[in-house]
C-alpha positions, -999 to 999 in steps of 0.1 A, spaced: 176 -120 -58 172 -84 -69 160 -56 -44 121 -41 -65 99 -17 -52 59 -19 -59 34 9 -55 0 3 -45 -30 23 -32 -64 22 -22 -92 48 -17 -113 46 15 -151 52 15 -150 67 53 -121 79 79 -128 46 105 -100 29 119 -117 -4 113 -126 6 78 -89 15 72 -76 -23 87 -98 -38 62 -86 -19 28 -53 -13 41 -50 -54 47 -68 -58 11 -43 -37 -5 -14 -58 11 -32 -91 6 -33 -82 -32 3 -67 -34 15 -102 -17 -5 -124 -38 -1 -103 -74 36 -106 -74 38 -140 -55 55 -127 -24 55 -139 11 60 -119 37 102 -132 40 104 -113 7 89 -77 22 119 -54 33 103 -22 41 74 -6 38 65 31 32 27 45 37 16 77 33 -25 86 39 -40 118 26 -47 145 53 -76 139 58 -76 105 75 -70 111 110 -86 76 126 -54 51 128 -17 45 108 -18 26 82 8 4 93 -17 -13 122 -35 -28 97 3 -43 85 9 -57 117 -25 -70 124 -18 -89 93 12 -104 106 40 -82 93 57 -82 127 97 -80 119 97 -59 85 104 -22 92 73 3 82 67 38 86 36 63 79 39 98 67 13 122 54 8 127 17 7 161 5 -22 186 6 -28 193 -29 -61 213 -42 -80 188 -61 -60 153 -50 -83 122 -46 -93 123 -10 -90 94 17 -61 78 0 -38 59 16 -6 50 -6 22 19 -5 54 19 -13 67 -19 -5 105 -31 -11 107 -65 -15 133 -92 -28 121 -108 -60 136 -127 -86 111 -111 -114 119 -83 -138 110 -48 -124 86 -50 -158 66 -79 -145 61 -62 -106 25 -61 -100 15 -26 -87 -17 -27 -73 -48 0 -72 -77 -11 -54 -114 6 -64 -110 44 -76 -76 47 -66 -67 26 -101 -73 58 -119 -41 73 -98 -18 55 -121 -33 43 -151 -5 32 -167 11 11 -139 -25 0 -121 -33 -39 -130 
């Protein structure tokens, strides 16, 4: 079993903590399902939300889903003139048996044109 890393991201249409639950747990959902991961195989999990979502972490929206025992942690994304706003970013580090080339990274909506060439 080899240590990967996928990237995700979604954009959100409001700042609403319920709002944020739902895309945030979409955004997992897909990342779990995509690469044919439970949540045993999740080691740690990075978020980062734009600054201008203030309503809840992104991580909540991890535990309500059941990720209980897998260490996450929320930071702000940088303020940069011009970024895509109301983003909130993933950086998951799982235990996977598939090449890093055949990790599913997932961007949900508009935020698929933040990495074109790794979005699926």
């Amino acid at each position: 079993m080899a240590v990967r890393a996928v990237r995700g991201a979604v954009q959100l249409e409001r700042d609403e903590a319920g709002h944020m639950d739902e895309q945030v747990a979409a955004l997992l959902t897909a990342i779990l399902e995509r690469n044919g991961l439970t949540v045993d195989d999740l080691i740690s999990i990075w978020f980062t939300a734009t600054p201008d979502l203030h309503s809840d972490f992104p991580a909540a929206a991890a535990r309500k889903l059941g990720i209980t025992d897998v260490p996450l942690i929320c930071a702000q994304e940088l303020d940069i003139e011009g970024a895509m706003p109301r983003v909130v970013r993933v950086l998951a580090h799982i235990e996977s048996d598939r090449p890093r080339t055949d990790i599913a990274h997932v961007y949900l909506g508009a935020a698929a044109a933040l990495r074109k060439d790794i979005a699926q």
